[in-house]
C-alpha positions in Angstrom: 4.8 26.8 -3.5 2.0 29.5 -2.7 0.5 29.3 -6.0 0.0 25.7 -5.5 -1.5 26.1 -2.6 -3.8 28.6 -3.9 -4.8 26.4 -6.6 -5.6 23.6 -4.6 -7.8 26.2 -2.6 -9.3 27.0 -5.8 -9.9 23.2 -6.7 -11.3 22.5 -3.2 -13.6 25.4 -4.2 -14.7 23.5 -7.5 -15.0 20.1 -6.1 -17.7 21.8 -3.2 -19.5 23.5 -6.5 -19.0 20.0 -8.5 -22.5 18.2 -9.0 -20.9 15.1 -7.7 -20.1 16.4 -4.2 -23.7 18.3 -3.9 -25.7 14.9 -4.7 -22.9 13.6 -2.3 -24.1 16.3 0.6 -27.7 16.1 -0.3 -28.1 12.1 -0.3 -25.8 12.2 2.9 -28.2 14.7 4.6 -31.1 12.4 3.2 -29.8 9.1 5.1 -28.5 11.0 8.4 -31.9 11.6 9.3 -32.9 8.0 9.8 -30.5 6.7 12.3 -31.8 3.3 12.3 -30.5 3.1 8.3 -27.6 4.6 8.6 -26.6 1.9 12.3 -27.7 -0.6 9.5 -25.3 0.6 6.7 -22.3 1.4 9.0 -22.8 -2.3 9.9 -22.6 -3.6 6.2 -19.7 -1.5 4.8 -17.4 -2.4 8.3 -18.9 -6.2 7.6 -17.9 -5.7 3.8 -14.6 -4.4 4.5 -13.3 -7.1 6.6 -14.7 -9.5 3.9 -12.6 -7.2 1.1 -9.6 -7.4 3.6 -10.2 -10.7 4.5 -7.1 -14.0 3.3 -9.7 -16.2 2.9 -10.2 -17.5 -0.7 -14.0 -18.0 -0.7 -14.2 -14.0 1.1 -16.9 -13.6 -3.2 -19.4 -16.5 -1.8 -19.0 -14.3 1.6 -19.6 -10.8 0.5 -22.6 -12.6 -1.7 -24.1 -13.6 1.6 -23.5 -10.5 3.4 -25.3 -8.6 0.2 -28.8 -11.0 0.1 -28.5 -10.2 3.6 -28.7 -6.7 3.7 -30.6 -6.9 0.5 -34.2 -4.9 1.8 -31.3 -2.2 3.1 -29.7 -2.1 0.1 -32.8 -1.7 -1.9 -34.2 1.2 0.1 -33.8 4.6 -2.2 -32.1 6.4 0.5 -29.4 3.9 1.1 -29.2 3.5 -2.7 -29.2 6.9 -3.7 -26.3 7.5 -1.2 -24.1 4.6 -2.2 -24.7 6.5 -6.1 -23.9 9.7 -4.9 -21.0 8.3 -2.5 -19.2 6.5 -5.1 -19.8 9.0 -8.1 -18.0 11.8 -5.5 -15.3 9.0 -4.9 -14.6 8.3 -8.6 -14.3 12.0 -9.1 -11.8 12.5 -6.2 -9.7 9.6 -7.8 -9.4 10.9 -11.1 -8.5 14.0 -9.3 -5.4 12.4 -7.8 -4.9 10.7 -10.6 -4.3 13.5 -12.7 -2.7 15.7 -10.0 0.1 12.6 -9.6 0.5 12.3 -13.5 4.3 12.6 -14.2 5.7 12.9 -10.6 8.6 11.0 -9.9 8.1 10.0 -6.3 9.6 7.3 -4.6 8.6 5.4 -1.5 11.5 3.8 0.6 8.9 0.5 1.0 8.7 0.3 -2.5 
């Protein structure tokens, strides 16, 4: 069980080295100091995630709105280079646990 431990130590280590998760730090560093962008994006992702979680059927023509709404945010390099560098880090992470999961046999009693 140590050794595993270790190891994920080791891969933490990695991931902080990783090119991903520096553009990540950078672009994050970038955006934080404009607070009035970053009020503005907190305010589209919480508007887009209630759209995403949302039962309603027409939530595409909704999140289509919400996007030409934010569209001069959106469009701004900062914002844009930190949704890259957000979602490149978040990819990587997933393919992390993805291949860390591969060919465990775990079972979930709500499954």
């Amino acid at each position: 069980m140590r050794d595993v431990v270790k190891q994920s130590k080791d891969l933490n280590e990695k991931i902080k080295r990783s090119e991903e998760y520096n553009n990540y730090i950078d672009a994050k560093k970038a955006l934080y100091e404009h607070d009035d962008l970053c009020i503005r994006l907190k305010e589209f992702k919480n508007r887009n995630e209630g759209l995403q979680n949302s039962p309603v059927t027409d939530s595409y023509d909704a999140v289509v709105s919400l996007v030409k709404e934010y569209d001069d945010l959106l469009h701004n390099p900062l914002v844009s280079d930190f949704l890259r560098a957000e979602q490149k880090i978040c990819r990587l992470m997933q393919q992390v646990y993805i291949s860390i999961s591969d060919g465990l046999e775990l079972e979930y009693l709500d499954e």
